[in-house]
N, C-alpha and C positions, 0 to 999 in steps of 0.2 A: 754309815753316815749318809745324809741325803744330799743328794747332789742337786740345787739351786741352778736352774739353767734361764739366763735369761734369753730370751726368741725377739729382742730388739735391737734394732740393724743399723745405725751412726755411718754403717760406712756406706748407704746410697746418698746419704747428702755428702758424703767425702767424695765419691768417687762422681759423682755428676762436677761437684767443682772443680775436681784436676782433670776430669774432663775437658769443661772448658777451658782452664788455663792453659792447655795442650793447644786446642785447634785455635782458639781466635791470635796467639801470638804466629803459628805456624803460618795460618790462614793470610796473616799482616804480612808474611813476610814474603811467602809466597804472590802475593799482589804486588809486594815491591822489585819482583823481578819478573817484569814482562818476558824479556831476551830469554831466562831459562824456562819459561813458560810455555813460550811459543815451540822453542824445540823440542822440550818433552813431546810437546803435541804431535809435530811432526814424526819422531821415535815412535810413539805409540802408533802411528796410522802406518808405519813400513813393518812392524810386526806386530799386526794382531793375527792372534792365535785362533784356532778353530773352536769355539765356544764348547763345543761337545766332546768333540774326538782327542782323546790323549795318543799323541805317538810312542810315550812309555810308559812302564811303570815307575815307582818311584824307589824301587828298592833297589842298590848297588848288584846283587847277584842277578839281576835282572839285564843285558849287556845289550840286548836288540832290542829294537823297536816291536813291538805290541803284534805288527803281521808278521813278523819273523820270529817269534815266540811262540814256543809248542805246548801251550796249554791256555785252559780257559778263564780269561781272566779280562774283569768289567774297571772299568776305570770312570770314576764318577768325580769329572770337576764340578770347582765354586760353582760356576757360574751354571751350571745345570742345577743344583740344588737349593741355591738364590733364587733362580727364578720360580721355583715352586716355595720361595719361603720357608723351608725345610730348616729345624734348629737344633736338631738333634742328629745322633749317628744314625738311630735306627729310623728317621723320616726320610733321612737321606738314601738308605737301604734300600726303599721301595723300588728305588730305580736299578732294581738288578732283580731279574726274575725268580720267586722260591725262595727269598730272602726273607726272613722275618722275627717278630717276636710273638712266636703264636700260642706259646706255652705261659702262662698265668703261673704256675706253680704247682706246689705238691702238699694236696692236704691242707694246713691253714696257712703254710707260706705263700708268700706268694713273691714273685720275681721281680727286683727291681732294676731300673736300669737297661742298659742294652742286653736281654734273655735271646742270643738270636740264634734261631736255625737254619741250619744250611744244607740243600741235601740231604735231609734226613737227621741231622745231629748236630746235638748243642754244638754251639761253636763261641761260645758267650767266654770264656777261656783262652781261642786263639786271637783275640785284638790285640794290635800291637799301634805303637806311635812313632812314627821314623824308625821303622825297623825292631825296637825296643819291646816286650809285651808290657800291658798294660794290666794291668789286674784291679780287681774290684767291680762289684755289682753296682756301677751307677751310671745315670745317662750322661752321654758324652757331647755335649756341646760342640758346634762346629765352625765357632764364629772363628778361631784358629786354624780353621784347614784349608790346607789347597787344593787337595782331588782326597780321595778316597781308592785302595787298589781292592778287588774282591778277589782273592787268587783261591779258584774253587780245583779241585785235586787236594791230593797229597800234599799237606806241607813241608813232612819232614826234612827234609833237607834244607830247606829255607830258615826256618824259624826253632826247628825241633821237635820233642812232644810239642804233640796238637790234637787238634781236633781231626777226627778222620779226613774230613771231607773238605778242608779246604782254610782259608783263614784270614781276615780282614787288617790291612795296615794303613793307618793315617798319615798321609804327609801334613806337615807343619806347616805354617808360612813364614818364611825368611827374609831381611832385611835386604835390598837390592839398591840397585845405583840409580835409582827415579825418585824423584820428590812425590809424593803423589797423597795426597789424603781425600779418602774418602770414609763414607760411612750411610747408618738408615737408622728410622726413626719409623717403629710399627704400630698399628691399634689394628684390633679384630676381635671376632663375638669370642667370648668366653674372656673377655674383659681384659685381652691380650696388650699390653703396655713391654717393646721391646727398644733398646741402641747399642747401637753398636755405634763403633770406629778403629778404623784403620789408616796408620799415618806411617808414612817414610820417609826418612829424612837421612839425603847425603851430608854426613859430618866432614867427611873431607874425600874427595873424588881423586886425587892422586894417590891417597895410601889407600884408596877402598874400605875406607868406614863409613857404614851406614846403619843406621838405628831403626827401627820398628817396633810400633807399638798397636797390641791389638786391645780392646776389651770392649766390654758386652756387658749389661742389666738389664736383666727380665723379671716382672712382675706380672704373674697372667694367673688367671684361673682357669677352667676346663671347658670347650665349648662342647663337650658332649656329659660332664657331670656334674654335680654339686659338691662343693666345698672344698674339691681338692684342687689341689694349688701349685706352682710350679714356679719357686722364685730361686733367681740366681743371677751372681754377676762373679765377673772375670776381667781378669787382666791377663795377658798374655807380652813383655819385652823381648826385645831379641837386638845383637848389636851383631856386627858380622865386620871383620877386618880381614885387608889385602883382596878382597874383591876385585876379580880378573886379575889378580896373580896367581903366581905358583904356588903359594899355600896361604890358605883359605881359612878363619876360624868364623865358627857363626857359636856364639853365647847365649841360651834361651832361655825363660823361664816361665811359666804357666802356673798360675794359683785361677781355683775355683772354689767357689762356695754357695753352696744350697741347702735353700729351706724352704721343703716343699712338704704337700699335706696328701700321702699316697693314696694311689686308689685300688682298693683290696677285691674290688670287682662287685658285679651283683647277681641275685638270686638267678640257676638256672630256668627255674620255675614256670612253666608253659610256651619251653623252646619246644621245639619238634622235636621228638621222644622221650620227654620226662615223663613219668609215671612217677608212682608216689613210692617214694623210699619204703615203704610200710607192704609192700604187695607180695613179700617172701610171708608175712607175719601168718603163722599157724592159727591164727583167731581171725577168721574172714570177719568177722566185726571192727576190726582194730585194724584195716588193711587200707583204709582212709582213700579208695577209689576216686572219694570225689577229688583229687587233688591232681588224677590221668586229665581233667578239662579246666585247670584252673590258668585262668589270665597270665600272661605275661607281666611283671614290674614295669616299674617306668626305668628305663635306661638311666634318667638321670639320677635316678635316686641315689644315695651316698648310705652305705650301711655300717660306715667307720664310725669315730669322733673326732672331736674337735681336737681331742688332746692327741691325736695321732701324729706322726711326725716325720721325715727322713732329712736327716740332716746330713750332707756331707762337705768333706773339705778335703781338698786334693792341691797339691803342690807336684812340681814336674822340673826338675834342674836339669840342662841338656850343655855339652859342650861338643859340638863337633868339627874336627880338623879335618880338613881335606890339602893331600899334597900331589902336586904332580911334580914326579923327578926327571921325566921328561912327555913328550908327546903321547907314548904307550906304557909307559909305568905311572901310575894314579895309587891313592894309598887314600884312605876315609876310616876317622878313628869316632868312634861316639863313645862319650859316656854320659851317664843318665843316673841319677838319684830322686826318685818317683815315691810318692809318701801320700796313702787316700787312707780316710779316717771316715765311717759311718755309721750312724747311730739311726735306727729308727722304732719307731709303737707304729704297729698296724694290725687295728680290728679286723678278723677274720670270721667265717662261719664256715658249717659243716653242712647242717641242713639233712643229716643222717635218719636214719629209722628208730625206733623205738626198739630196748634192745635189753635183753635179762641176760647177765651171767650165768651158765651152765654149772657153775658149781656153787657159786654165794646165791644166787637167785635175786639180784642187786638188778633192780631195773633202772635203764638208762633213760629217760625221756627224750623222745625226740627234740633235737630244738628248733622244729617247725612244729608251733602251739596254734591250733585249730578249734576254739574252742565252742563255735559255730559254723559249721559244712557251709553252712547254707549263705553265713554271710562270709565274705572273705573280707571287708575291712575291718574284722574283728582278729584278724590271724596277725601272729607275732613273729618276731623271731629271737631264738637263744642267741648274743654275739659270745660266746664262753670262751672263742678262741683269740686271747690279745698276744701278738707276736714280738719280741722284744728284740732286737738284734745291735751288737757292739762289737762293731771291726773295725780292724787296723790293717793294711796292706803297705808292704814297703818290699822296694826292688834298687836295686846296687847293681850295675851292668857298666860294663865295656867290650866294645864291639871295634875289633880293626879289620878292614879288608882290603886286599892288593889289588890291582885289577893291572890284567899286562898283555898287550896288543904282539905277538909276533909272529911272522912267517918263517914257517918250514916248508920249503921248496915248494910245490903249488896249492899248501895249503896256511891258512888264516887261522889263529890261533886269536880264542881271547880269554885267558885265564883268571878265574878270581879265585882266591884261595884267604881263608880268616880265619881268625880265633874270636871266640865267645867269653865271657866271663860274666857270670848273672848268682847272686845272689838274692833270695826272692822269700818273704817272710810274709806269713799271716797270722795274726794274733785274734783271736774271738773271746770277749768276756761274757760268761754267762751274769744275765740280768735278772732281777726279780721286781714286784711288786709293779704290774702293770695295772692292776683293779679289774674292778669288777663290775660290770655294764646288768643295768637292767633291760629288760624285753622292748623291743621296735616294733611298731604296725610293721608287716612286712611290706606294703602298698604305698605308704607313706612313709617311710623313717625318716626319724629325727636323728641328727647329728651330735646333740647337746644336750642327750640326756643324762639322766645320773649317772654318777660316776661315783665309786668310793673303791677306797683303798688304794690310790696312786702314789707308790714313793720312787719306782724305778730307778735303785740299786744295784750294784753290782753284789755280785754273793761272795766273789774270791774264785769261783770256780773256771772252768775255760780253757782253753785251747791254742796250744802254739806248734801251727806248721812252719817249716824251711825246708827250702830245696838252692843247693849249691849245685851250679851244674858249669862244668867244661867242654867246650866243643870246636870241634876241628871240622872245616870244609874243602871243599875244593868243585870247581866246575871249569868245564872246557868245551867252550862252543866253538867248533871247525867248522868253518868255509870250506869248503870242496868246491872251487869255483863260483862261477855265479848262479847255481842250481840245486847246491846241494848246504845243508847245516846239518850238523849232528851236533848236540850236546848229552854230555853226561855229566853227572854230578854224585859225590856221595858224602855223609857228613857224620861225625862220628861225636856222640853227649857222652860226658861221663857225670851222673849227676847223685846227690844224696839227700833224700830225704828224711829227717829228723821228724819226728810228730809227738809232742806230750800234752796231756789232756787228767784235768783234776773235775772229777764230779763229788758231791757233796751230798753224803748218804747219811741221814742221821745226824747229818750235823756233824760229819765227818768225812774229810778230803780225801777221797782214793784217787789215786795219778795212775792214768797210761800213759807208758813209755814205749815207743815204737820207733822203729828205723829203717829207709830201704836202701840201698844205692844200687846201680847197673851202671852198664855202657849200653844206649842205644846205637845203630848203626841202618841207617837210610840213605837211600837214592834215587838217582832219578836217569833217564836217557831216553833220549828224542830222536826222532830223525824227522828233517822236513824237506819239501822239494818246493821250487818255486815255479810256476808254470811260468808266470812273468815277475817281472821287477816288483811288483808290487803285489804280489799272490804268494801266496802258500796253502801247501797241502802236507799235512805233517799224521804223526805216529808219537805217542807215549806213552810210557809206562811207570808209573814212582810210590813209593810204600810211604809209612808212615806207623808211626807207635805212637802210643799213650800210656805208661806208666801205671801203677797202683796208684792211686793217689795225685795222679798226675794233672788235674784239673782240682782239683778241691785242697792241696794242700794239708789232705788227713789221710789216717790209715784206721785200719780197722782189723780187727780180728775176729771176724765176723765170717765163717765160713760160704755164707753167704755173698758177700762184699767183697766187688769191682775193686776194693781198696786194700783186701788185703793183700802184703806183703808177699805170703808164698805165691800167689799167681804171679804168670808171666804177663808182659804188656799186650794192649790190644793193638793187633797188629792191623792194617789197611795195606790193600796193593788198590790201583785202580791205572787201567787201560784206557786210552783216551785215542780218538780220530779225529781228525778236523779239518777246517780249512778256515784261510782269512784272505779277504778280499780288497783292498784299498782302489777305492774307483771314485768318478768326477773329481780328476786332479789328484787324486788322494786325500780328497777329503771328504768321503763318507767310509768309513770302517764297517764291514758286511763281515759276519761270523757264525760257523757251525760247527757242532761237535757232538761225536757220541761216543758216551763215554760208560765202562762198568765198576760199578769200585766193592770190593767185596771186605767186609772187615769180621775179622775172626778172632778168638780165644773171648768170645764172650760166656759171663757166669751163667751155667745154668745147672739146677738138681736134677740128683742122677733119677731117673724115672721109674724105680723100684725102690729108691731109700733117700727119701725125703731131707737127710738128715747130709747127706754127703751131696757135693756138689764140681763139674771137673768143669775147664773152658774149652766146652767143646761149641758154644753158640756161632752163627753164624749168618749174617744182614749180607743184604747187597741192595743197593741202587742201582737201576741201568736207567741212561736217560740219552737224553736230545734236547741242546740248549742252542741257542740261534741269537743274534743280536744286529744289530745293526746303532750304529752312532755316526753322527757329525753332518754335513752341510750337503745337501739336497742341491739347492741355486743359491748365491750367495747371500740371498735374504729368508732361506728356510733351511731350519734345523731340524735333526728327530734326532730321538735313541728311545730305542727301543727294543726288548727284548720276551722271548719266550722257551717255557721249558716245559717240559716231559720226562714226568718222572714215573718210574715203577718200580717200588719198593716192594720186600720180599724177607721175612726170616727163612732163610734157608735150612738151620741148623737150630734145635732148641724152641722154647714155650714164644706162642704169638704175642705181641704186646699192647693189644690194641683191644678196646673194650668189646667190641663187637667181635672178636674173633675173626675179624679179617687179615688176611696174611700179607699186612704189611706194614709201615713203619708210621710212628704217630706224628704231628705236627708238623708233617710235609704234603703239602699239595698238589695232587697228583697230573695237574697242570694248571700253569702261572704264568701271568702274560701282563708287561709292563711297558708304558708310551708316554713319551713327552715330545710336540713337536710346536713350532713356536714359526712367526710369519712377523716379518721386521718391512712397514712398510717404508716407502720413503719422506715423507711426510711427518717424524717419527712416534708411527704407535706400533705396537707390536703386540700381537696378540697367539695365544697359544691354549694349547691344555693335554690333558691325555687322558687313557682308561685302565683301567688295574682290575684284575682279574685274581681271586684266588680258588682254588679250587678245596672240595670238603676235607678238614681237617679232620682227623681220627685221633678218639683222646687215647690216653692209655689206661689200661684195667689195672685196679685196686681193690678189687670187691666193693666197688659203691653199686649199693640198686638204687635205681630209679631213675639216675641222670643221663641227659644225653650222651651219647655213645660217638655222636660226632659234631662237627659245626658245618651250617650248609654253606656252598662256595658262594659268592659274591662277585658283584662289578660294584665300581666304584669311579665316576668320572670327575677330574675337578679342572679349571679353567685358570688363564690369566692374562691378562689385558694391561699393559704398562705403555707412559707417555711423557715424552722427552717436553718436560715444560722450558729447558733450555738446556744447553750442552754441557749444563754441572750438574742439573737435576731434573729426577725424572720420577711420576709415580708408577705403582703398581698395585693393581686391586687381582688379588688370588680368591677364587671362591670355591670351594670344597662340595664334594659329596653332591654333585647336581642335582642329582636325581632323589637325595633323603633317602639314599638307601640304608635301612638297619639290616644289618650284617653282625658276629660274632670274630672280634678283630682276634683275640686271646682267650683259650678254655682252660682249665686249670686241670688236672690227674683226676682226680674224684669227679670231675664233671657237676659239682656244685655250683662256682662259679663261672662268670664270665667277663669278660671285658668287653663293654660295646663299642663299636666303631663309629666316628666322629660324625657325628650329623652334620645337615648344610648349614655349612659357616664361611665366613669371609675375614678376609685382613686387608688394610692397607699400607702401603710403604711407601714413606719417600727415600729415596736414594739421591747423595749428593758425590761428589765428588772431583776436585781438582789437578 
C-alpha cells in the first residue's frame, strides 16, 4: 500500500502563538513585580559563574571537581557555544580538539546526524543525555543544554560498552528558583531564520516548585549548498519540586521534529589526487586520462532531489529524584523512556570505473558519462544509488546511584555505588520503491529533474535488534590527606542481545534468528598528587569493551564480521599522565595529558587462508592533548585546546587507502580557540582559529579517489553589543579567510562534504 506523506507543518503557526501567549503574560507579570526584580538582579550579580571554565562534570559518578579528577575531560558550557551561535551537538564539538564528524559514510550511505570521531573511532554510539545513552543517527539540537561533558579514555565503567576511546554526555537544563526569561531571534546567509526561548517561573518558592520551559524553531537553508535544508522546532518542559530540600523531583520532557533536505555530499572530482577511476582498465584507450586534470565542481552544487528527505521525530520522558538522607548519604534515581523515529530518501553516487564481469562478461558503465574529453559541460552523472532508510529506536532505563561521604581514621572516603537497568531496541524496515533519476551535468546539476517510479514502501522485510543489559558499579575516591587521592572503580554489565532479521528472496521471507548475551567487567584506578590546593599531578589506567553488536544492535554470521556472536568483545586498556592547573584565582583551568590507549581482538583473515579469520588485530593511539579554559582578567575569556595524535595498526591489515600505517578520520594534529574581550562600555568582541590536520580515508578498493583530505585553518569572528541591559546583538561571521577545505570524506573517496564558506549571522538576545 502507499503511504501518502504529507510535508506540511500547522504546527509553526501553533507553536509561534503559544509562543507568545507564554512570554508576553510572563513578561506582564514580571513588570508588575519591581521588588522581585530588583533582587534577582542583585542574586545574579553575587554569583555569576565563570562563563568558560566548569568546576565539574556533570555526571553523579563524577565526585571531584574537574583538577582533582584523573582523566581527560573538556567540559563545554552555553555560554561558550552561544556565543559562537553553535545549534547543533557536533558545531558545538569543535571546541574540543580532534573532535569531529569527518567520515561522510560508506559507499552510497552516507552519515547522518552527529557521525563523530574521537581519537581515532566512532563514537557516534557512546552519546548519552543526563547520563542515559541516547541512540539514533540524527542531529542533536542544543537549544536544551547546559554544558556539554567530553570524557575522552575508557568509558567502561561509567556508561558501559562503548566506544573505545572515550564518550560524550549532555546535561539538560532544569527548572531553578529564579524568574528569569530569556531568549534570540537569528537571521544569516544560507537563509538562516532561528528562536528560541527560555522561561522560569517559581510556582511556589516555599515548597520549591518551579517550571521551565525551553523551545526552538529553525527554518534555514545551507550557507555552503543548494537545496538542502535544515528545518526543525522543539519543545523541551521541565517542572522540579522540593527545590533546596531533601528530596528533589525534576519531571522533563523533550519532543523534536525535523524536516530537513540531506546533503549526500559532492563529486570528488579534481581534489588533490583523483585520477580517473578507469586508470587500472586493460584498454589504454578506455583509461579516460583526461579526467587526472579535470576541474573541481562547484562546492555548492546539490547532486540529490527535491524528493529527498530526513525526517525525524524524537520524544525524551525523564523523571529524576534526588534524596539526601543526610549531609553524606545523597541517593539520584533517573528514569528515562526515549522513543526517535527516522525516515529518510537520500540520492547517492558512486562515480566508479567501467567494469565487465569475469564470468557473464556483463559490462557495467561507468556512471561518470564523458561523452566529450574535451568538453567537460557536456559530462553527466549516473545518481543509481537512492538510499532509503526506516528506523525506530526506543530505550527503557533506570538509573539509581548512592553516593556516601565517610571517614576512616585519616582517611576520606567518597563512595558511589548503583544499579543500571536499560532496555534498548532497534527496529529498521526495509523500504522499496525510491525511483529512478535520469543523468545530471555533473558542472551543473539540477535538483528537479525527472524522476519516475517513486512509491517508497515498505516491503515487510527488516530487522529487529534488543539488548537488555544489567549492571552493577561501585567507586571509591580516598583522600589520603590533603596530597594525595586514589580512586578506583569497577562495574560489572550482564547484558543480552536478541537480533531477528527477514530478507525477501523471491518473493519470499527468510528470517535471521540470532542471540548473544555475556557479562562485561571494567575498571578503572587513579592516583593523583597535589603539589598545591589547587594543582594536580595524577596517573591512570581503565579498559573498556564493545560487545558483538554492541553499537549497531545487529549480529551477523558472517565469519567475517566485528558482529558476529562467536567472537569475544573488543577490548581497550588506555594509560593516561597528566596534570591540571587552576591559576588567577582559580579561574583559568590549564590542562595536559599523555596518554596510550591500545584496543585489541580486532577482525582480521588468517594470512594464508583467506576464508578463516581469528581477533588477533591490534590499533593504538598515543597522543598529547593540552587545554586551557576560563578567565585570563576579568573581562577576557579563552579555551582553548590542542592535540597530537599518532595512530598506528599494530597487529593485522592497514586501513587507510594509501597504505599508511595509521587510523582513518583522525587528525594527526588539531588545534581549537575561542577568546572573547568584554569591554566596559558594553561591546564585546572575540573569535578563534581551528586547525584540522590531513584526514586518511579508508581502503575499499575504489581507484582513482583521493586517498586523503588536506588539513585546514579555519578562523571565524564575533562582535556583540549591549543595546540595554535586557538586549544585546551579536553578529558571528564564519570562515574569514573563504577558506575551501574538505569538512567530511566518505570510504570510497567519491564523495565529499565541503566546509562552510564566508558567512555571517545575526542575533538578538533578550532577556529578564
Amino acid at each position: 500500500m502507499t503511504q501518502i506523506k504529507s510535508r506540511k507543518h500547522p504546527t509553526r503557526l501553533q507553536m509561534s502563538t503559544v509562543l507568545a501567549t507564554l512570554l508576553l503574560p510572563a513578561a506582564a507579570v514580571h513588570a508588575a513585580e519591581p521588588q522581585e526584580k530588583q533582587m534577582s538582579e542583585v542574586v545574579a550579580e553575587a554569583t555569576k559563574e565563570n562563563e568558560f571554565k566548569a568546576e565539574r562534570a556533570s555526571s553523579p559518578k563524577y565526585t571531584e571537581k574537574l583538577v582533582n579528577t584523573a582523566q581527560t575531560i573538556t567540559v563545554i558550557k552555553k555560554e561558550l557555544f552561544e556565543q559562537q551561535n553553535a545549534t547543533t551537538l557536533t558545531e558545538a564539538l569543535r571546541n574540543s580538539p580532534g573532535v569531529g564528524t569527518f567520515f561522510l559514510g560508506e559507499n552510497g550511505n552516507t552519515n547522518t546526524g552527529d557521525a563523530i570521531f574521537l581519537r581515532g573511532f566512532d563514537t557516534s554510539g557512546s552519546i548519552h543525555v543526563d547520563g542515559v545513552r541516547d541512540i539514533g543517527s540524527i542531529s542533536r539540537d542544543v537549544f536544551n543544554i547546559e554544558q556539554i561533558d567530553v570524557l575522552k579514555g575508557p568509558a567502561g565503567t561509567d556508561t558501559g560498552r562503548g566506544a573505545p576511546t572515550g564518550s560524550v554526555n549532555l546535561q539538560s537544563k532544569q527548572a531553578n528558583l529564579e524568574n528569569a526569561i530569556s531568549g534570540s531571534i537569528t537571521g544569516g546567509s544560507g537563509s538562516q531564520k532561528r528562536a528560541t526561548a527560555d522561561i522560569n517561573r517559581v510556582l511556589n518558592a516555599e515548597s520549591g516548585i518551579a517550571f521551565r520551559l525551553n523551545v526552538m524553531a529553525q527554518d534555514s537553508e545551507s550557507a555552503s549548498r543548494d537545496v538542502v535544508k535544515n528545518k526543525r522546532w522543539g519543545v523541551a518542559p521541565t517542572i522540579a519540586f522540593g527545590l533546596g530540600g531533601k528530596t528533589r523531583a525534576h519531571l522533563s520532557y523533550l519532543h523534536i521534529k525535523q524536516d530537513n533536505i540531506p546533503d549526500g555530499g559532492v563529486p570528488t572530482i579534481g581534489l588533490p589526487g583523483y585520477t580517473s577511476p578507469d586508470s587500472r582498465n586493460p584498454n589504454p584507450a578506455l583509461r579516460r586520462e583526461f579526467l587526472n586534470n579535470a576541474p573541481m565542481v562547484d562546492p555548492r552544487g546539490f547532486y540529490g532531489h527535491v524528493s529527498d528527505h530526513d525526517d525525524v521525530k524524537a520524544d525524551m520522558a525523564t523523571v529524576r529524584i534526588d534524596h539526601d538522607f543526610s549531609p553524606n548519604l545523597r541517593l539520584q534515581n533517573t528514569s528515562r523512556y526515549g522513543k526517535t523515529s527516522q525516515q529518510y530518501l537520500l540520492t547517492a553516487f558512486m562515480m566508479g570505473p567501467t567494469s565487465t564481469n569475469a564470468t557473464t562478461g556483463v559490462v557495467t558503465p561507468s556512471t561518470l558519462i564523458t561523452p566529450n574529453p574535451a568538453d567537460p559541460s557536456t559530462w553527466m552523472l549516473r545518481r543509481a544509488t537512492r538510499t532509503l532508510k526506516d528506523q525506530e529506536n526506543r530505550i527503557v532505563a533506570n538509573q539509581t546511584a548512592v553516593t556516601w561521604d565517610v571517614t576512616t581514621g585519616t582517611l576520606q572516603h567518597t563512595v558511589v555505588g548503583g544499579l543500571e537497568f536499560i532496555s534498548e531496541k532497534q527496529n529498521t524496515y526495509a523500504r522499496t520503491g525510491a525511483g529512478t533519476l535520469t543523468e545530471t551535468l555533473l558542472y551543473t546539476p539540477k535538483a528537479n529533474i525527472t524522476l519516475t517510479g517513486l512509491n517508497n514502501v515498505r516491503t515487510g522485510a527488516g530487522a529487529q535488534g534488543s539488548t537488555d543489559t544489567q549492571a552493577l558499579y561501585l567507586f571509591d575516591t580516598v583522600k589520603i590527606g590533603d596530597k594525595w587521592i586514589v580512586n578506583g572503580g569497577v562495574r560489572v554489565d550482564h547484558y543480552d542481545l536478541d537480533y531477528f532479521a527477514t530478507a525477501l528472496t523471491n518473493n519470499v521471507f527468510v528470517p535471521t534468528v540470532l542471540s548473544d548475551s555475556d557479562t562485561l567487567t571494567t575498571g578503572k584506578l587513579s592516583v593523583l598528587y597535589k603539589p598545591t590546593a589547587n594543582s594536580s599531578v595524577y596517573a591512570t589506567i581503565a579498559n573498556s569493551k564493545q560487545p558483538p553488536g554492541g553499537a549497531s544492535f545487529s549480529l551477523s554470521t558472517s565469519a567475517s564480521s566485528a558482529a558476529n556472536a562467536a567472537f569475544d568483545p573488543q577490548e581497550t586498556l588506555t594509560k593516561e599522565i597528566g596534570t591540571k592547573w587552576d591559576l588567577v584565582d582559580q579561574k583559568l583551568a590549564v590542562t595536559a595529558a599523555y596518554y596510550i590507549t591500545d584496543v585489541k581482538n580486532e577482525v582480521e583473515a588468517d594470512p594464508t587462508d583467506a576464508t578463516r579469520y581469528y581477533q588477533t588485530g591490534k590499533k593504538r593511539v598515543e597522543g598529547i592533548e593540552l587545554g586551557v579554559q576560563g578567565q585570563i582578567t576579568p573581562n577576557w575569556m579563552i579555551s582553548a585546546g590542542y592535540t597530537h595524535m599518532k595512530t598506528s595498526v599494530e597487529a593485522g591489515r592497514l586501513v587507510t587507502a594509501n597504505a599508511e600505517n595509521a587510523l582513518t578520520y583522525t587528525p594527526k594534529d588539531a588545534f581549537t580557540s575561542w577568546t572573547t574581550y568584554s569591554f566596559p562600555f558594553g561591546l564585546t568582541v572575540g573569535g578563534g582559529v581551528r586547525y584540522n590536520g590531513k584526514l586518511l580515508r579508508g581502503t575499499d578498493g575504489a581507484v582513482g579517489t583521493p586517498a586523503y583530505a588536506k588539513s585546514y585553518w579555519v578562523a571565524d569572528a564575533m562582535a556583540s553589543y549591549a543595546l540595554t541591559k535586557n538586549v544585546d546583538l551579536r553578529l558571528n561571521v564564519y570562515n574569514l579567510a573563504d577558506e575551501e577545505y574538505v569538512a567530511a570524506i566518505n570510504k570510497s573517496g567519491y564523495r565529499y562534504t565541503p566546509g562552510t564558506p564566508r558567512s555571517a549571522s545575526l542575533t538578538a538576545n533578550f532577556r529578564f
